[in-house]
C-alpha positions in Angstrom: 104.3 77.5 -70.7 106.4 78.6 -67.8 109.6 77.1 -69.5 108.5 79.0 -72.6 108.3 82.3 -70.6 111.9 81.5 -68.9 113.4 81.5 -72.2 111.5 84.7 -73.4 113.3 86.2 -70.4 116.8 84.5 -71.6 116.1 85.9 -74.6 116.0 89.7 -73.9 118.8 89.3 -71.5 120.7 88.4 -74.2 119.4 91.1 -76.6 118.0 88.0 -78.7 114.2 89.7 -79.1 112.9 90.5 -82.8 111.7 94.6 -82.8 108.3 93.5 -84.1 107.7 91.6 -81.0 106.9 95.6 -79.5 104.6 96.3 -82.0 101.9 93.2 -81.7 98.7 93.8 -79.9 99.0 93.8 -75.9 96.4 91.0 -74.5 96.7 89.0 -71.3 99.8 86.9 -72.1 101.4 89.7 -73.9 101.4 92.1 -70.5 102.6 89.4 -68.5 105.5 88.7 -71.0 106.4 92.1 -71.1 105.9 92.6 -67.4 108.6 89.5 -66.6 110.7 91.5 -69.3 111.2 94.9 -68.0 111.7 93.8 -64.4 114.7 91.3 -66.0 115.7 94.0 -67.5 116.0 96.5 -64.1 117.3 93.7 -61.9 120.0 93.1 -64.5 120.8 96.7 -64.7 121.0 96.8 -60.8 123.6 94.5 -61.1 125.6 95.0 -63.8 125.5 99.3 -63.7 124.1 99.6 -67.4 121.1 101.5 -68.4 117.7 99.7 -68.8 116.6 101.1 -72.0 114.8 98.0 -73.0 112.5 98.0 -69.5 112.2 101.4 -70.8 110.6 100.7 -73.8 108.4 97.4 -72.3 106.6 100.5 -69.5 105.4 102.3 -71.8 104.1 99.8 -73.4 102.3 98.6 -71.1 100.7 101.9 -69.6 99.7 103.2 -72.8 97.8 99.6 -72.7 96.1 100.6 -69.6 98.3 97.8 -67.8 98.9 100.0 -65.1 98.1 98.6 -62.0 98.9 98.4 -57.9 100.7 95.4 -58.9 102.7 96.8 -61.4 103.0 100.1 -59.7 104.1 98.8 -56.2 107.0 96.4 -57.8 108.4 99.6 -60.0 109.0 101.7 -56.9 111.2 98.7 -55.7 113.7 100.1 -58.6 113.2 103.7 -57.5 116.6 105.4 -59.3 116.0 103.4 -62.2 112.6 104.1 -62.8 113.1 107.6 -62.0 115.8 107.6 -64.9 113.3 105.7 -67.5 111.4 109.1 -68.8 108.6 107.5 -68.3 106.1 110.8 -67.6 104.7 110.9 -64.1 105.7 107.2 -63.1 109.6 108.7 -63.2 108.7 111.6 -61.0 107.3 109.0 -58.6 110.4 107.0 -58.4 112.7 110.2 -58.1 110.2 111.3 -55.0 110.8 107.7 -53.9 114.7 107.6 -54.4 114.8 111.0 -52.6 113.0 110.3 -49.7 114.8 107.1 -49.3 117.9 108.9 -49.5 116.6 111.6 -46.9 117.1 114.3 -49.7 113.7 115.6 -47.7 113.6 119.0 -49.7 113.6 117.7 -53.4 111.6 114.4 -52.4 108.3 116.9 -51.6 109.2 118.9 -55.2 108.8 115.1 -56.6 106.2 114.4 -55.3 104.5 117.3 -55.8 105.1 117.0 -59.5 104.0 114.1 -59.8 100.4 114.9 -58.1 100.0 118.1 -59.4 99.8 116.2 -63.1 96.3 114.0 -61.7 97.0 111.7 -64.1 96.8 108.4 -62.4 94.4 105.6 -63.5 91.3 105.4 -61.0 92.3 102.1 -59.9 95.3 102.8 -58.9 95.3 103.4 -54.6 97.6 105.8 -53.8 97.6 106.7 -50.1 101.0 105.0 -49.4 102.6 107.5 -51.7 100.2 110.4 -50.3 101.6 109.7 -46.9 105.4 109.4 -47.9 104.5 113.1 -49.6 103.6 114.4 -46.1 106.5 112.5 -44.1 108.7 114.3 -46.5 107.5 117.6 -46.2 107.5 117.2 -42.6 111.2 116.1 -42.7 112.1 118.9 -44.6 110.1 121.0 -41.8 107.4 121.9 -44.4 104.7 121.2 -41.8 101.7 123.4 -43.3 102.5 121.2 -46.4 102.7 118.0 -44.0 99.7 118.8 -42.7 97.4 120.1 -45.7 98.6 116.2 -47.4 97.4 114.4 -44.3 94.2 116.3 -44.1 93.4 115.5 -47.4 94.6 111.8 -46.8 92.3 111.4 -43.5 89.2 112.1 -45.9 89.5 109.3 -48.4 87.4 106.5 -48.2 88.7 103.1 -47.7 92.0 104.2 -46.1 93.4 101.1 -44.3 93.2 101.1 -40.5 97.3 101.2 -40.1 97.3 104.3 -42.7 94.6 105.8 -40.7 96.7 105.7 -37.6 100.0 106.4 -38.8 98.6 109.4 -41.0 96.5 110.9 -37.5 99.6 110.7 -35.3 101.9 112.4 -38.0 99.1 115.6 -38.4 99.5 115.6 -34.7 103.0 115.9 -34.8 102.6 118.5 -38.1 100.6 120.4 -36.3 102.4 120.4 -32.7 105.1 121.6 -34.7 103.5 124.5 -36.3 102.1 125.4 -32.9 105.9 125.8 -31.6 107.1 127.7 -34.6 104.0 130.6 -34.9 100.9 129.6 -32.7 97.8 131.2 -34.1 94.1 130.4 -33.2 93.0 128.8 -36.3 96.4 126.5 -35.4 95.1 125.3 -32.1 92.0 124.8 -32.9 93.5 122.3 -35.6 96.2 120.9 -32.8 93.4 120.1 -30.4 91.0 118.1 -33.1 94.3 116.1 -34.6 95.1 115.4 -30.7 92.0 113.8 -30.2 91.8 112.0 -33.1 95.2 110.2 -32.8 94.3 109.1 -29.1 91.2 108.1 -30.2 92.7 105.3 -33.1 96.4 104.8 -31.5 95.0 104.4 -28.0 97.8 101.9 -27.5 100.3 104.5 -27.9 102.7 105.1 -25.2 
């Protein structure tokens, strides 16, 4: 079976795959295939400059499957430009976001990732607080710290956030907030500044 899946993969990187194959129902077997296909398909791409319209073609299949997973999610923002240039709805404006960030294009990284929450679209399954908290280290790179800050708070009240997302996400509303404190101090501000002071001593208390 595995030897039969290599040469699946042999097969579409050598543009040796029958149309119909796209049009059969998507079980199991069928997701994996397709899976192993598109990310060929990108890693090829990376390497050889051309455009990966087959992966293209293999993601949408598989989200309008309801294939989309963390999985699957997490490995596509390892091809960040490439996913970004798929048209592949919301999923692209998540990879551009990515790309921009990465490429500390701060300003058009938060309009990415606004984009791509604004649309709420996301399967339920899916946990998204690592892209939540690249959202607010953009905006406060691109010294958006209100918009930091706002993310983070609405980060720090999800449920099941991970202990290291906890932390890093109460010491960067610290720093959102110090920030806003230095630019136009306000009472409402402070207020904010002193709770978001204590709560990142309290969980980073090994902080120097």
């Amino acid at each position: 079976k595995a030897l039969e899946l290599e040469l699946r993969v042999l097969d579409v990187l050598t543009d040796n795959v029958k149309k119909e194959n796209f049009n059969s129902f998507i079980d199991d077997d069928s997701a994996k295939i397709l899976r192993m296909e598109a990310f060929s398909l990108l890693q090829q791409s990376r390497e050889d400059g051309s455009h990966p319209t087959g992966a293209r073609q293999r993601f949408k299949l598989l989200i309008r499957a309801g294939r989309m997973d963390q999985s699957l999610l997490d490995d596509m923002m390892a091809f960040p430009a490439m996913i970004a240039s798929l048209g592949i709805g919301s999923w692209s404006e998540l990879g551009a976001a990515e790309y921009r960030l990465r490429n500390r294009d701060y300003v058009r990284a938060v309009r990415k990732f606004n984009a791509f929450f604004k649309r709420g679209n996301a399967p339920r399954n899916l946990d998204l607080s690592h892209y939540r908290y690249r959202w607010a280290v953009a905006a406060y790179k691109a010294q958006f710290f209100q918009t930091s800050a706002s993310v983070l708070e609405k980060l720090l009240r999800r449920k099941k956030l991970t202990k290291d997302m906890d932390k890093m996400a109460s010491k960067l509303l610290y720093y959102a907030y110090s920030e806003l404190e230095s630019k136009k101090g306000s009472a409402i501000n402070q207020k904010a500044l002193r709770k978001a002071a204590r709560a990142f001593v309290r969980k980073n208390p090994d902080d120097t």
